[in-house]
C-alpha positions as semicolon CSV with decimal commas, in nm:
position;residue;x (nm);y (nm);z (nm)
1;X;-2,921;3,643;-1,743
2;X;-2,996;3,433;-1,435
3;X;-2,994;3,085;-1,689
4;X;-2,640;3,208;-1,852
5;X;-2,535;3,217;-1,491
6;X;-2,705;2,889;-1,360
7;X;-2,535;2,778;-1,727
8;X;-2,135;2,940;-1,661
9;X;-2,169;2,773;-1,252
10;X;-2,256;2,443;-1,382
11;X;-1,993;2,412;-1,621
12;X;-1,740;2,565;-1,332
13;X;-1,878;2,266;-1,144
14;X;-1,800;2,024;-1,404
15;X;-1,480;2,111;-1,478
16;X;-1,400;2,146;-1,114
17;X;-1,479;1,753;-1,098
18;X;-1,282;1,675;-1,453
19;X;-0,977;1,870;-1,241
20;X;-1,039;1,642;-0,953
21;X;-1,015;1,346;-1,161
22;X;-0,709;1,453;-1,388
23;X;-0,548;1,484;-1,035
24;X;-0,618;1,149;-0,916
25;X;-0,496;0,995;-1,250
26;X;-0,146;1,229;-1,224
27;X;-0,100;1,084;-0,870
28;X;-0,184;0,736;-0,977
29;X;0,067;0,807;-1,297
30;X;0,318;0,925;-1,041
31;X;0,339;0,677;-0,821
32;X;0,357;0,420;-1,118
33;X;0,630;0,563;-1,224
34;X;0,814;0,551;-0,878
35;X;0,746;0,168;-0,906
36;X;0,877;0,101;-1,186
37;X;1,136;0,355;-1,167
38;X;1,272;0,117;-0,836
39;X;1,217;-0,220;-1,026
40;X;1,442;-0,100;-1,352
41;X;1,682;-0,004;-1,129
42;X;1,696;-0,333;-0,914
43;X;1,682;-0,486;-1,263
44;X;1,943;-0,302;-1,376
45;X;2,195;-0,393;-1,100
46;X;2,087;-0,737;-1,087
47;X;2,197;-0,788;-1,489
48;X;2,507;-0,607;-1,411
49;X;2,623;-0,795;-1,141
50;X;2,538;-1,091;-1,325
51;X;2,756;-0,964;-1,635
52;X;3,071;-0,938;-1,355
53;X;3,043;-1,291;-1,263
């Protein structure tokens, strides 16, 4: 019983760490996204106003 335990806390510990990490990639993915959500935009208005002219 006590190595099933010592087992089942380890693998709480593990995936505790793989949750850490998934969270650091979603805020990394996230702030990509914000930088390239500004650039297409800037991108976008600078074809536009070149299409006017």
């Amino acid at each position: 019983v006590v190595d099933i335990m010592r087992v089942n806390v380890d693998k709480v510990l593990e995936r505790d760490q793989k949750l850490s990490e998934l969270d650091d990639r979603a805020d990394a993915l996230q702030a990509g996204a914000s930088q390239f959500e500004s650039s297409a935009a800037k991108l976008k208005n600078k074809y536009w106003w070149k299409n006017v002219k």
